[in-house]
Backbone as JSON Lines, residues from 0, in Angstrom:
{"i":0,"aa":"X","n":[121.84,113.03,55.02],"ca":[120.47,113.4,54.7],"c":[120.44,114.81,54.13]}
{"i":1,"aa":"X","n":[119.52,115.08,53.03],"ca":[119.67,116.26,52.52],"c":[117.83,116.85,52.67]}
{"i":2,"aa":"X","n":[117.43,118.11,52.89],"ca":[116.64,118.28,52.92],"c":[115.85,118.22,51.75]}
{"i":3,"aa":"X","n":[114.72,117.97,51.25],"ca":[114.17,118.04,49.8],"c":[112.96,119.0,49.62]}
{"i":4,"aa":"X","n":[112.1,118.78,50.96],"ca":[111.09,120.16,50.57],"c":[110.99,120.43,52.33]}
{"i":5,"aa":"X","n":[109.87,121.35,52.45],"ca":[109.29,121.78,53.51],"c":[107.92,121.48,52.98]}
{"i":6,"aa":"X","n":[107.52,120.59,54.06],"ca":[106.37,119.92,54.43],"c":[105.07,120.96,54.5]}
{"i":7,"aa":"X","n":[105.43,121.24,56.19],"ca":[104.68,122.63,56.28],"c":[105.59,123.16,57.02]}
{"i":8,"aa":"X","n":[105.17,124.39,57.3],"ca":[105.65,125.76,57.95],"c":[104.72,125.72,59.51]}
{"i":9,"aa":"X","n":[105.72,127.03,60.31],"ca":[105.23,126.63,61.42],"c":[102.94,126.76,61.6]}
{"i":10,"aa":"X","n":[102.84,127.85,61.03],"ca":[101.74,128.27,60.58],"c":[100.88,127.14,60.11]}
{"i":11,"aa":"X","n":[101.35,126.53,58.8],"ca":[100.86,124.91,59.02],"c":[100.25,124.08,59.63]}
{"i":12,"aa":"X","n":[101.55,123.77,60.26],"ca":[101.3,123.41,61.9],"c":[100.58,123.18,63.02]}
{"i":13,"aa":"X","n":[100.28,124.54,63.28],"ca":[98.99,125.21,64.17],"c":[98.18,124.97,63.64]}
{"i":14,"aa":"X","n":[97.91,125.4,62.31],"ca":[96.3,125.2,61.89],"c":[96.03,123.34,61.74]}
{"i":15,"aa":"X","n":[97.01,122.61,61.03],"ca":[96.71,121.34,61.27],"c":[96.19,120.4,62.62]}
{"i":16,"aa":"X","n":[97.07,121.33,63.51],"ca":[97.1,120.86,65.12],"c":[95.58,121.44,65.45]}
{"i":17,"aa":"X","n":[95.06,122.47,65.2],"ca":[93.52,122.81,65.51],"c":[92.74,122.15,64.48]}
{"i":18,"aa":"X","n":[92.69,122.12,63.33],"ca":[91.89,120.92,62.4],"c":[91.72,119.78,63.59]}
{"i":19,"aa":"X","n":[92.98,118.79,63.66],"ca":[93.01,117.98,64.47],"c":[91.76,118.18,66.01]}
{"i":20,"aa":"X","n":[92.16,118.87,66.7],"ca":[91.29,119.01,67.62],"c":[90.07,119.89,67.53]}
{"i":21,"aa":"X","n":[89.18,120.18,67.05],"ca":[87.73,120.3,66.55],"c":[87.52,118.99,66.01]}
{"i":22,"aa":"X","n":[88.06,118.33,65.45],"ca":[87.78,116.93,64.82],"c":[87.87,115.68,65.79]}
{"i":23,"aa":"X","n":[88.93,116.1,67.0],"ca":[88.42,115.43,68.2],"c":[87.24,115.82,69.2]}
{"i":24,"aa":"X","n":[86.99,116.39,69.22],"ca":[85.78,117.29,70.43],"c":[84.49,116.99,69.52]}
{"i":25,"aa":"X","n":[84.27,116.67,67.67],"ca":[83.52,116.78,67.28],"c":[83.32,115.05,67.15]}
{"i":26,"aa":"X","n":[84.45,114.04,67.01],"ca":[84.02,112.74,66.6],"c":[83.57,112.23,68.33]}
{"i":27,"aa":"X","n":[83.72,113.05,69.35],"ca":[83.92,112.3,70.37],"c":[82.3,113.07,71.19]}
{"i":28,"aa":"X","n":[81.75,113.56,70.54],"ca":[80.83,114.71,70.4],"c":[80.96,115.73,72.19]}
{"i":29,"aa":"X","n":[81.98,116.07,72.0],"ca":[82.59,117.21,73.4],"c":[83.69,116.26,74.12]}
{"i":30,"aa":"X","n":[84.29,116.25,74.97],"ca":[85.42,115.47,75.45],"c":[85.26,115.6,76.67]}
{"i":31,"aa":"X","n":[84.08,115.03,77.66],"ca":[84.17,114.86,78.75],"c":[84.34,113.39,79.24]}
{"i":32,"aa":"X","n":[84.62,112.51,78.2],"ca":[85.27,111.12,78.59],"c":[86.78,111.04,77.7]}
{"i":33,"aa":"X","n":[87.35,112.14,77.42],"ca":[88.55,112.3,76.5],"c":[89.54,112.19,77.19]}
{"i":34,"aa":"X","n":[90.53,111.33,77.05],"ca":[91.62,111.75,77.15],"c":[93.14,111.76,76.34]}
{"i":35,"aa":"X","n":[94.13,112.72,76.4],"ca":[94.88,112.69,75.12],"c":[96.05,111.54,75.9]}
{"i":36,"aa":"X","n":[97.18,111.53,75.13],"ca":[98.23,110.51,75.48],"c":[99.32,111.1,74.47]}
{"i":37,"aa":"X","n":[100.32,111.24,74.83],"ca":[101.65,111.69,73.73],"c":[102.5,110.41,73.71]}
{"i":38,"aa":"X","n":[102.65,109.97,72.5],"ca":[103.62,109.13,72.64],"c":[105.23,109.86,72.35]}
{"i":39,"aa":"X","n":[106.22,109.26,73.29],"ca":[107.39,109.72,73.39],"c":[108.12,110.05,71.9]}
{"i":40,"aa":"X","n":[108.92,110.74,71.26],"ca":[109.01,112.21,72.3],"c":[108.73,112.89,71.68]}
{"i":41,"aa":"X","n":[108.2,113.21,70.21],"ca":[107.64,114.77,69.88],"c":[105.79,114.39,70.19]}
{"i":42,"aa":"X","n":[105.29,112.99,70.19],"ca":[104.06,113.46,70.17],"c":[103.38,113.49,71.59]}
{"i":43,"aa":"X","n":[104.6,114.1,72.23],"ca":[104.2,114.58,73.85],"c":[103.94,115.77,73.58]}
{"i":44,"aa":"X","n":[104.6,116.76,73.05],"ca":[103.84,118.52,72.51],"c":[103.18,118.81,71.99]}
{"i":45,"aa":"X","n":[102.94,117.72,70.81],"ca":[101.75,117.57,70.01],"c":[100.6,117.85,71.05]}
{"i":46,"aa":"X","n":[100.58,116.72,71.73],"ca":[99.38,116.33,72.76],"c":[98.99,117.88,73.21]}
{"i":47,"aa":"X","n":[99.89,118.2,73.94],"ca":[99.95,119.05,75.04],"c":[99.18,120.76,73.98]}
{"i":48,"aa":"X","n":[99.52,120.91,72.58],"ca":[98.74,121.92,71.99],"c":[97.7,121.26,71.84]}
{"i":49,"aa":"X","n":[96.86,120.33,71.25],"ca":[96.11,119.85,71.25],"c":[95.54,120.0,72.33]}
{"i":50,"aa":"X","n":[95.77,119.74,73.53],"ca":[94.91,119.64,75.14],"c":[94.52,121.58,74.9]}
{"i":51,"aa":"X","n":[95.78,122.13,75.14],"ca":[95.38,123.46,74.7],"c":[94.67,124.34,74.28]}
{"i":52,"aa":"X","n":[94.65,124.02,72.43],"ca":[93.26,124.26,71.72],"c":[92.35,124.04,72.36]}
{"i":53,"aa":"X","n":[92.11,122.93,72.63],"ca":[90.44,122.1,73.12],"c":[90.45,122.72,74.15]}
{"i":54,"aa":"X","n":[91.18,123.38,75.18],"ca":[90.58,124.36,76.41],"c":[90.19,125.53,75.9]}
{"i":55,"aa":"X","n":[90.83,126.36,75.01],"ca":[90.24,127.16,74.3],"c":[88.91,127.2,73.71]}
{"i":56,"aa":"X","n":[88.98,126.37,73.09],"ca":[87.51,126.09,72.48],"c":[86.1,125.56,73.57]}
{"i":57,"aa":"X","n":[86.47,124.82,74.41],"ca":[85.57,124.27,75.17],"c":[85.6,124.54,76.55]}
{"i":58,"aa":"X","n":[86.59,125.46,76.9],"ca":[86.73,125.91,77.94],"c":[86.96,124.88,79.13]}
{"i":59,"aa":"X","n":[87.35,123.48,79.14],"ca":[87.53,122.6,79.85],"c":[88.72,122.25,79.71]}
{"i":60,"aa":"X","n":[90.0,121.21,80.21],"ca":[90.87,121.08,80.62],"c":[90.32,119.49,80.37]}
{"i":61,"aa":"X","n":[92.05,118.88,78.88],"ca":[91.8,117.6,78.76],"c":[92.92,116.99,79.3]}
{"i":62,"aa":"X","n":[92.59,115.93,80.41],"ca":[93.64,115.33,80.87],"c":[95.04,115.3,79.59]}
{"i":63,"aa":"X","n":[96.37,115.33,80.01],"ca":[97.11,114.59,79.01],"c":[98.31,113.78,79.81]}
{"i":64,"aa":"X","n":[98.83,112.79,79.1],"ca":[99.87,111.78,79.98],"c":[100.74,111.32,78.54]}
{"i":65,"aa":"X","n":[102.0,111.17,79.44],"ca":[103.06,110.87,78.37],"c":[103.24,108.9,78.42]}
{"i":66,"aa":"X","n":[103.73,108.7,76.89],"ca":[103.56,107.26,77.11],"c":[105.28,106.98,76.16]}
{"i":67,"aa":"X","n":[105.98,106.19,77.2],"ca":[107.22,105.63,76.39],"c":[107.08,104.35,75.96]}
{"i":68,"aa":"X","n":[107.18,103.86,74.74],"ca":[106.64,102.33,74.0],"c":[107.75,102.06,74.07]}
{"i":69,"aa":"X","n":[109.1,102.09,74.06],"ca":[110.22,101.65,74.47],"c":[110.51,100.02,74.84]}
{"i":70,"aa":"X","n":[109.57,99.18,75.92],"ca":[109.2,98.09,76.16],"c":[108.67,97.43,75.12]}
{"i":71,"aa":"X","n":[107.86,97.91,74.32],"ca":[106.96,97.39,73.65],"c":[107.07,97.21,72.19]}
{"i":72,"aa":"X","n":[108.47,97.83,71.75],"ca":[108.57,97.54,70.09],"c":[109.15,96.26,69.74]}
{"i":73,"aa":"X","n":[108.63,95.8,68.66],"ca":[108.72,94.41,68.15],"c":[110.11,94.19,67.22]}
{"i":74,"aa":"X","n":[110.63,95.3,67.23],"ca":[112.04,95.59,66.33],"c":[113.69,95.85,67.4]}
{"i":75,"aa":"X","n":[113.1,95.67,68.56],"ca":[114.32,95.52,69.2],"c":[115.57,94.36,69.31]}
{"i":76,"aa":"X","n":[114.79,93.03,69.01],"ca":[115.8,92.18,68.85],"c":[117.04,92.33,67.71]}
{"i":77,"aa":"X","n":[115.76,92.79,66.38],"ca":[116.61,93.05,65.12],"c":[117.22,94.09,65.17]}
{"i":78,"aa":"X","n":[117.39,95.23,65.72],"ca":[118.1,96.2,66.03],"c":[119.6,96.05,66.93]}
{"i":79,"aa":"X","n":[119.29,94.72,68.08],"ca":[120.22,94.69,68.62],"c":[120.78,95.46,70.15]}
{"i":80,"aa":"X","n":[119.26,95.96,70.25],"ca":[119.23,97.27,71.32],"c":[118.43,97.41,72.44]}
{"i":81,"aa":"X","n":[119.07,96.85,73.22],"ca":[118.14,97.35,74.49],"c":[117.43,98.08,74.76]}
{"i":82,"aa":"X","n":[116.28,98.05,75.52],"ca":[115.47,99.55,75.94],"c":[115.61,100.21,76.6]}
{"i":83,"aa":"X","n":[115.46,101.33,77.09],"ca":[116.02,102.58,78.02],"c":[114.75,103.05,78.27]}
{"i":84,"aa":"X","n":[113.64,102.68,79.27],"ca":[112.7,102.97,79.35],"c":[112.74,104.7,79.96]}
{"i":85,"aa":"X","n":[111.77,105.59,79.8],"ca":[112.43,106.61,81.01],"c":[111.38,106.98,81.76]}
{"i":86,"aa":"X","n":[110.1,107.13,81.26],"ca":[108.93,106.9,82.22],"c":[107.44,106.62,81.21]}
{"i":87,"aa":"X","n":[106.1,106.26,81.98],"ca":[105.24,106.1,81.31],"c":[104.05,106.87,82.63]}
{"i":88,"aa":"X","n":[103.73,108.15,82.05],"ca":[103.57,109.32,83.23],"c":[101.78,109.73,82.34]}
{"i":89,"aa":"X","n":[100.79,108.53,83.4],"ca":[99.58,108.78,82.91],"c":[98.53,108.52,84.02]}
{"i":90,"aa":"X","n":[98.93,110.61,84.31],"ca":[97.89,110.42,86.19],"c":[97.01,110.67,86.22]}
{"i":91,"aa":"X","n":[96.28,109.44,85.14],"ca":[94.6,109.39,85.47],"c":[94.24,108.3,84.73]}
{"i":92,"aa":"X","n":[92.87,107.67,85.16],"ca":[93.02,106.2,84.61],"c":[92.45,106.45,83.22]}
{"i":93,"aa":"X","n":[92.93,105.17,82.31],"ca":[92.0,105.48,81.27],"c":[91.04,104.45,80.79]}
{"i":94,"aa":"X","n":[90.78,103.62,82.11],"ca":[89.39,102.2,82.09],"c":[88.25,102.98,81.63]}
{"i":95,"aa":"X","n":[87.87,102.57,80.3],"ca":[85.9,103.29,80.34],"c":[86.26,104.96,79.3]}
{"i":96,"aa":"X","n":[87.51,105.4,79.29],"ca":[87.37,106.32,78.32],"c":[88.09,106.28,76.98]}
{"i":97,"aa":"X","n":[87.77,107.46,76.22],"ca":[88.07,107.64,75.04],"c":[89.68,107.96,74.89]}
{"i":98,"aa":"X","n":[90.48,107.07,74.79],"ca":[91.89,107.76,74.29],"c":[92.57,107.87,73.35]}
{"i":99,"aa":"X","n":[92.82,109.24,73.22],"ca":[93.13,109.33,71.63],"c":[95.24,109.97,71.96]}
{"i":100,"aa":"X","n":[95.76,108.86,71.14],"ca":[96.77,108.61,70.92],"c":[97.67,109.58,70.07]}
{"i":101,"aa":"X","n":[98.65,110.29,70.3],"ca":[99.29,111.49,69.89],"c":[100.6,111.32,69.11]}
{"i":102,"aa":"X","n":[100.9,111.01,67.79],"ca":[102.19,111.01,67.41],"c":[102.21,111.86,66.68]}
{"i":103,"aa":"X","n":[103.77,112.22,65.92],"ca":[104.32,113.04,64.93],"c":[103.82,112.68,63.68]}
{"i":104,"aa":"X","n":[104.37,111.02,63.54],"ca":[104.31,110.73,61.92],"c":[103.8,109.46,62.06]}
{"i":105,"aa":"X","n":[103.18,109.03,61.39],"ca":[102.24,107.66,60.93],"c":[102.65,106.65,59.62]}
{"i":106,"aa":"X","n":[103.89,105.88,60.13],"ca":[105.03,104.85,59.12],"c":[103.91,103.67,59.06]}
{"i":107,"aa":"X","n":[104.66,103.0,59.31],"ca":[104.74,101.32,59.49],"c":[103.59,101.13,59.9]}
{"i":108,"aa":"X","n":[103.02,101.61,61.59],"ca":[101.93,101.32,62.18],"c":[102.41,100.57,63.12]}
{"i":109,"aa":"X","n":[103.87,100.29,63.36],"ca":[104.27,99.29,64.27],"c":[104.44,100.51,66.01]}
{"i":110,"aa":"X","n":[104.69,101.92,65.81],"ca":[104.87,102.42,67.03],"c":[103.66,102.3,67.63]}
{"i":111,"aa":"X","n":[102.07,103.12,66.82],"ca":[101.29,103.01,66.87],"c":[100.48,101.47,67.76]}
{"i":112,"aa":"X","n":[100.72,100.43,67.39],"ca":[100.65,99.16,67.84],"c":[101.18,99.01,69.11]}
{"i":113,"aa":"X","n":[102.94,99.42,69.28],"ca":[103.01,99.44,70.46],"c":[102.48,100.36,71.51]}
{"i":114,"aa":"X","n":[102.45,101.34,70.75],"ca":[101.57,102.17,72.35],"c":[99.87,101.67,72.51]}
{"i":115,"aa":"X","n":[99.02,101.28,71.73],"ca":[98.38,100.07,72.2],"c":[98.76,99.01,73.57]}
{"i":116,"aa":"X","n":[99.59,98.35,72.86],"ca":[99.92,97.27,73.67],"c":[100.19,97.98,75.14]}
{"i":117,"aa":"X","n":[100.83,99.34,75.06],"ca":[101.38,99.75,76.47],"c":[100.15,99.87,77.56]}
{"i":118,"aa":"X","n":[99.28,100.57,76.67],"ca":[98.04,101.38,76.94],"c":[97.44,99.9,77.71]}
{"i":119,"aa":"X","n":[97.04,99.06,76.99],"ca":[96.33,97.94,77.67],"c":[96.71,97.22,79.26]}
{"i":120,"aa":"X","n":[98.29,97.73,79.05],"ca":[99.05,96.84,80.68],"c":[98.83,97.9,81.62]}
{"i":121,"aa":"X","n":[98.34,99.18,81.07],"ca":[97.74,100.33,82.08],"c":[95.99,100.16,82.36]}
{"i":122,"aa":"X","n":[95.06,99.86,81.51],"ca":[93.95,99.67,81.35],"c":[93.5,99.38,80.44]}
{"i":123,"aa":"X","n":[91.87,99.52,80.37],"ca":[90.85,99.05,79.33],"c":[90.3,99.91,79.17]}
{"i":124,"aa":"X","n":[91.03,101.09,77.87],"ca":[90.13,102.11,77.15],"c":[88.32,101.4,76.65]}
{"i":125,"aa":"X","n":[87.27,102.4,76.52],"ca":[86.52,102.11,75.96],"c":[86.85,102.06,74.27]}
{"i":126,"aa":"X","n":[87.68,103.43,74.04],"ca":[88.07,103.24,72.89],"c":[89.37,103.91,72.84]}
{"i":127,"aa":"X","n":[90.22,103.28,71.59],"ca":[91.63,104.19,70.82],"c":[91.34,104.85,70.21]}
{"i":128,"aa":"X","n":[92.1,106.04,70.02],"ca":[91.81,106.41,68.59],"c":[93.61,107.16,68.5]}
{"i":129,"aa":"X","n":[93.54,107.63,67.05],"ca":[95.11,107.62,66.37],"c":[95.13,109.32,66.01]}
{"i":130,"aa":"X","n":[95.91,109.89,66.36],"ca":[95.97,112.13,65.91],"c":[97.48,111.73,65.37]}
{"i":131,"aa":"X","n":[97.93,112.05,64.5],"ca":[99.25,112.21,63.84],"c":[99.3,113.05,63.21]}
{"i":132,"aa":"X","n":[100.52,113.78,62.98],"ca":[100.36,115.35,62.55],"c":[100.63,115.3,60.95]}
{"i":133,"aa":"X","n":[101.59,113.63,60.64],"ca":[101.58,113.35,58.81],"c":[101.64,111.67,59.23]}
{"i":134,"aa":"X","n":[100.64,111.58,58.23],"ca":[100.52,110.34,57.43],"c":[101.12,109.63,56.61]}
{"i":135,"aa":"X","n":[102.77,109.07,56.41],"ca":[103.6,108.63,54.98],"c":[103.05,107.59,54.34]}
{"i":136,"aa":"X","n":[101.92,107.08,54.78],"ca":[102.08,105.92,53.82],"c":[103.22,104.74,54.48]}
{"i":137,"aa":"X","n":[102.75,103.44,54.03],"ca":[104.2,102.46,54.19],"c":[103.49,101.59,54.72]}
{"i":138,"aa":"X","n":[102.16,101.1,55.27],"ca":[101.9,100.11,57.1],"c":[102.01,99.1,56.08]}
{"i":139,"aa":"X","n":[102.68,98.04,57.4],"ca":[103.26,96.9,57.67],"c":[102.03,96.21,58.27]}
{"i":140,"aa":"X","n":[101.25,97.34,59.08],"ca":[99.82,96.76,59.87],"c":[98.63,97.58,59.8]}
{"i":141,"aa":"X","n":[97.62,96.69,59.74],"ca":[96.27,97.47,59.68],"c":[95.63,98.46,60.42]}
{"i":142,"aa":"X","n":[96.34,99.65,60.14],"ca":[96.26,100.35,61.32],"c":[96.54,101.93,60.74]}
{"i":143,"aa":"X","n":[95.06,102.18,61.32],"ca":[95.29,104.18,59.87],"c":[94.81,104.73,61.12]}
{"i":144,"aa":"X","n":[95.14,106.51,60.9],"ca":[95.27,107.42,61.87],"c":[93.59,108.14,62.13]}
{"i":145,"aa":"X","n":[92.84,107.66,62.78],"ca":[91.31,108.77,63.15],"c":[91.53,109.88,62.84]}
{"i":146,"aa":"X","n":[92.76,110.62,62.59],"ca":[92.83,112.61,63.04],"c":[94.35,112.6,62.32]}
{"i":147,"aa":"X","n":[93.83,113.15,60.98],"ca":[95.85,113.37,60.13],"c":[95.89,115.03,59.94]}
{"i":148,"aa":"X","n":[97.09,115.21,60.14],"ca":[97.56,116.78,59.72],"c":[97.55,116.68,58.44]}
{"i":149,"aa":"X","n":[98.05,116.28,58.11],"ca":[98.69,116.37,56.22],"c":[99.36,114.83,56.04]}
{"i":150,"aa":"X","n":[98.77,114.1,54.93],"ca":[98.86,112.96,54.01],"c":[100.03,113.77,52.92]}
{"i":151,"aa":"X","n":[101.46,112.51,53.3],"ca":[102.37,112.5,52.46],"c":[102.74,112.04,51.96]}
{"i":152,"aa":"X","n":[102.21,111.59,50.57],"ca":[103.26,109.92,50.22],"c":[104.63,110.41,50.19]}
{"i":153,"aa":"X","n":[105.28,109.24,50.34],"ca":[106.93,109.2,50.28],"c":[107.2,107.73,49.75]}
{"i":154,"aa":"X","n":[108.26,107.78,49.47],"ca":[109.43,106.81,49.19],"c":[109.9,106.11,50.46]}
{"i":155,"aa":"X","n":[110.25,105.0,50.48],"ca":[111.68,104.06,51.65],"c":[112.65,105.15,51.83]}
{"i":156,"aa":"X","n":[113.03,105.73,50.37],"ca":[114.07,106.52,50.68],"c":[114.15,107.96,51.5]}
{"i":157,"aa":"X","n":[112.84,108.11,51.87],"ca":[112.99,109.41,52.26],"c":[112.52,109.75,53.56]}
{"i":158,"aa":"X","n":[112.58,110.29,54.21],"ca":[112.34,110.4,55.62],"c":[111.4,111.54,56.05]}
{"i":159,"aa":"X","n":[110.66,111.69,57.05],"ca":[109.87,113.05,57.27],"c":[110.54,113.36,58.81]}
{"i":160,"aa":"X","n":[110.65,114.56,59.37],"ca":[111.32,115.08,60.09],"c":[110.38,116.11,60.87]}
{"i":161,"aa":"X","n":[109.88,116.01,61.77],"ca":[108.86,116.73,62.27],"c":[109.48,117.7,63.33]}
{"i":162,"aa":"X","n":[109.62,119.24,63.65],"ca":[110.57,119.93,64.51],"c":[109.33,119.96,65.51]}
{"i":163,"aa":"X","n":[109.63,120.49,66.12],"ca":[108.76,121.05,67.9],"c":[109.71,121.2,68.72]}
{"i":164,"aa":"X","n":[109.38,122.74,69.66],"ca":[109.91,122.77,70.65],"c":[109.66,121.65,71.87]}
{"i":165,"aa":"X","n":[110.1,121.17,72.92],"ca":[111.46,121.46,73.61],"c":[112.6,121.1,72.53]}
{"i":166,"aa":"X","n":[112.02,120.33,71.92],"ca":[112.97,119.35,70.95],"c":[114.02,119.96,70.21]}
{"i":167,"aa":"X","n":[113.21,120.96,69.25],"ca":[113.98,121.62,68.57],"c":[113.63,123.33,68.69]}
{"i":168,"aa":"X","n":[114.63,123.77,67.93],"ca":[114.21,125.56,68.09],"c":[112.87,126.01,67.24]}
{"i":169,"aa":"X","n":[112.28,125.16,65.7],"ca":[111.48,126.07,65.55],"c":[110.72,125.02,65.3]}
{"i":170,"aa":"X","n":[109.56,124.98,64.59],"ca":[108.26,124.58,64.0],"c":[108.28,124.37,62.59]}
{"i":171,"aa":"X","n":[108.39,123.32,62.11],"ca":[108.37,122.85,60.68],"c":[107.94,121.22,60.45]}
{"i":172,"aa":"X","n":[107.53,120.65,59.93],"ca":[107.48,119.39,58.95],"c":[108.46,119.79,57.79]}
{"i":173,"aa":"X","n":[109.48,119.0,57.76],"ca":[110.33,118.62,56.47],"c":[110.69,117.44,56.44]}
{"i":174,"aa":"X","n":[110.83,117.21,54.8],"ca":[111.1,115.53,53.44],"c":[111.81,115.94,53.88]}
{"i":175,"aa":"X","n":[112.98,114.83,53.92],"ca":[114.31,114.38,53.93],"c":[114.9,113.49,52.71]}
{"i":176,"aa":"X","n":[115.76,113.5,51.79],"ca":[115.92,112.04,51.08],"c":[117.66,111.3,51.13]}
{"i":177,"aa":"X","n":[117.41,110.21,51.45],"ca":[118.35,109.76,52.56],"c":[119.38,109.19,51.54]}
């Protein structure tokens, strides 16, 4: 893989990640039935600035819980690969509220789908909704993001690469072309 551009910068980033949340607190009109959800594993930090901001701004504290779809992807047979579940850590219910769903990048629509499906064997949101920090283009399923950082078209061939700490050392969105 060779790098091809820089997406955004860490600066980027932040400001996309606060776009994002004013745009949750505002579609949900304040977030006292909110709750966030990270899906494994960068859009668990996502979440967690996001919960952040919105305490900042609203001075309240938004639940957040981590979700592993691991069980739930429809591409494991064809892969050939077992699942390695490692936890699905969401200590508070989410029957009757608003949950808005936390990833990096927004492909296929098939992860997206599965953390649905996960979400449901836990409860009965009143509603989903979708925060992704880039949008590529590509779904396989009918299924677009409520809350985007930055819309990227891309190619099959090329990959997007989203950094965050714990994960990684710094803060970037970067193309990849494979």
């Amino acid at each position: 893989m060779k790098v091809k551009a820089n997406i955004l910068d860490e600066t980027a980033v932040r400001r996309a990640l606060t776009r994002i949340s004013h745009e949750i607190i505002e579609r949900n009109t304040g977030i006292e039935n909110v709750v966030l959800v990270g899906i494994k594993s960068r859009g668990i930090p996502l979440a967690n600035i996001v919960s952040e901001n919105i305490m900042k701004y609203e001075g309240k504290n938004i639940p957040v819980g981590e979700l592993d779809i691991s069980l739930y992807r429809d591409d494991l047979k064809e892969k050939n690969v077992a699942p390695v579940v490692e936890s699905i850590d969401i200590p508070f219910g989410i029957t009757g509220r608003d949950v808005v769903l936390v990833d990096d990048v927004l492909y296929t629509g098939r992860t997206a789908r599965a953390a649905i499906d996960a979400l449901f064997t836990i409860g009965r949101p009143k509603t989903v909704q979708l925060a992704v920090l880039v949008d590529r283009g590509h779904r396989e399923l009918p299924i677009r993001a409520d809350y985007v950082g930055k819309n990227v078209p891309t190619s099959n061939a090329e990959m997007i690469k989203v950094m965050i700490p714990p994960y990684d050392e710094n803060v970037a969105v970067d193309l990849y072309s494979l």
